[in-house]
C-alpha positions, 0 to 999 in steps of 0.5 A: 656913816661906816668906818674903814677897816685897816687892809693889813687886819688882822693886826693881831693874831694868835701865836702858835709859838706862845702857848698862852696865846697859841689860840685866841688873841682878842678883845683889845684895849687901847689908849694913847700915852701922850707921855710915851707918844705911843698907843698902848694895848692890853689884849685877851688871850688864851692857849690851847690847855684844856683849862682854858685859862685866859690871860692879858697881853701887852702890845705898843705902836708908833702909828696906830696900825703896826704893834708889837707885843712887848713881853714873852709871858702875860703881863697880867693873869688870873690868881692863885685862889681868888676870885679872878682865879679862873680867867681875867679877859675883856679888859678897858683901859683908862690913864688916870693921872700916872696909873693905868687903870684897868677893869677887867672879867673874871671867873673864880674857875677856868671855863674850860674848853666850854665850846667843844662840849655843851657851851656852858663853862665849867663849875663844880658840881659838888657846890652846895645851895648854901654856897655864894651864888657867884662860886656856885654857879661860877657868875662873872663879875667885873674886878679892878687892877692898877699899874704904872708900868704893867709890871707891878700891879695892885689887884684891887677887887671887884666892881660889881655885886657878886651876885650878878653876871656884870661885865662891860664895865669901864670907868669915865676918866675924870670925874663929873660934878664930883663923881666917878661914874662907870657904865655896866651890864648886869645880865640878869637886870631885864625882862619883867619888872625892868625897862629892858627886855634884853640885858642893856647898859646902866650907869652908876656913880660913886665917890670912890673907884673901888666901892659902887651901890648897885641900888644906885645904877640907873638904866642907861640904854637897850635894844632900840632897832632892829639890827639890836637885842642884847647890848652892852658898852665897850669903849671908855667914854672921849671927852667932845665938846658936844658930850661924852662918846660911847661905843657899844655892840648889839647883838641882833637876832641873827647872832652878829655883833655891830657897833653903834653909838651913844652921846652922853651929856656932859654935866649928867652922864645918865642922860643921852643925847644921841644915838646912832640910828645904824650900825657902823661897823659889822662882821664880814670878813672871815677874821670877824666870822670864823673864830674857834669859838664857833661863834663868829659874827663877831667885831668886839671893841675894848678900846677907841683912840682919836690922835690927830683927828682920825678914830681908831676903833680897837676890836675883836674879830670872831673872838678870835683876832684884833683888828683895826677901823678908822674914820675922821672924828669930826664925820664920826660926830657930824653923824652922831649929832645928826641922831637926837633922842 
């Protein structure tokens, strides 16, 4: 089972004549607002200043494929001096009542130009041992924001333990048997005395959405097949009568970040149910291999989408683009079903 990608992709680009998104437009998250009959985006990006701050832009469709962004600045972007001042990107993006909940990575400094140098973000130098790890060492950790309107936002704070480098993060819509739950990847949670030997995905639950033990996280999945060594989530769980589906991407030994997918089950997200044996969606054209990251090899999703019984998968190119896959569901799950764990 492959998707189809969109022949007008990229469908979103950096634009040179926006300087705080002149050189990475990226990593999109997506839902459907029954409500506004429109598929509403919130995309990573970032210009071209040697900071390298990275901010969140607003983009709406009629159809799925063709979005127009709807505001001149960002419409969310780091703080002044907190713990998100550096960069907020990656976002996943769930509706949950009226509100529009979405988590988010973050920095407390601007990486800066990492790629052109040694590819390691900036971090002060003049931090003392006694300083929190996560402002010594600059860790990214996961943080939570909430709007009606993406004008008026509540910064609520972060997720995750600030003592890791947690990122793909994102929430279930609903609760399940009374409780949030909410998928993650902490980097450090592998090797010896852990059930991966790779950074995997985990899953924890919790009776509020702000607040998350993580002495309660319990392994959820990694690195299986060969095309698979570090994994993480991407895209916030669909509800289907044969459970809950997950995208999430693997990267292989040689560098390419593919697409498969898990089935959780209904009654107790931690358990899954099937796994897709293959990939389904891979870099392979010059806007998923050619980013200015000079990483390439890159699809990325933040964000899936089912309306009218097509999938729209949401994903960065190459860090760099937007692009689009598509395919009927019920195929999509006719394979998924056809992989028992």
């Amino acid at each position: 089972m492959k998707l189809t990608k969109h022949e007008n992709n990229p469908i979103l680009s950096p634009l040179e004549s926006s300087e705080w998104q002149s050189l990475v437009v990226t990593n999109p998250a997506c839902i459907y607002d029954e409500e506004r009959q429109k598929f509403i985006m919130l995309y990573r990006a970032a210009g071209k200043d040697i900071e390298h701050r990275v901010y969140l832009g607003l983009a709406e469709s009629d159809n799925g494929i063709d979005f127009t962004r709807v505001s001149e600045e960002p419409v969310f972007g780091p703080s002044f001096d907190a713990y998100d001042a550096g960069c907020v990107e990656d976002p996943r993006m769930m509706k949950i009542g009226d509100w529009y909940y979405v988590t988010y990575a973050s920095r407390p400094y601007a990486p800066g130009q990492y790629w052109l140098m040694d590819g390691n973000p900036y971090k002060p130098e003049d931090r003392p041992d006694d300083f929190p790890v996560k402002y010594r060492e600059s860790l990214t950790t996961t943080s939570l924001a909430v709007t009606k309107d993406f004008k008026k936002w509540y910064r609520c704070g972060p997720l995750t333990d600030p003592r890791y480098d947690d990122r793909d993060v994102y929430f279930f819509p609903e609760k399940v048997n009374g409780k949030w739950w909410m998928i993650h990847r902490p980097m450090e949670w592998c090797g010896e005395g852990y059930p991966c030997e790779h950074p995997g995905m985990w899953i924890n639950s919790s009776d509020d959405l702000l607040h998350w033990d993580s002495n309660t996280s319990k392994f959820l999945a990694g690195a299986e097949y060969d095309w698979e060594q570090k994994i993480g989530g991407n895209t916030p769980p669909i509800k289907t009568e044969h459970g809950w589906m997950t995208i999430y991407h693997a990267k292989g030994e040689d560098g390419y970040y593919r697409l498969g997918a898990l089935l959780l089950d209904l009654e107790n997200p931690a358990k899954v149910t099937h796994r897709s044996r293959d990939w389904f969606l891979e870099p392979e054209f010059s806007y998923e291999t050619e980013g200015c990251y000079d990483m390439g090899g890159v699809c990325f999703p933040c964000g899936a989408v089912v309306k009218d019984g097509t999938l729209f998968v949401y994903y960065g190119g190459a860090d760099m683009y937007v692009g689009v896959a598509t395919g009927n569901m019920d195929d999509f799950m006719a394979y998924l079903l056809s992989c028992p764990t």
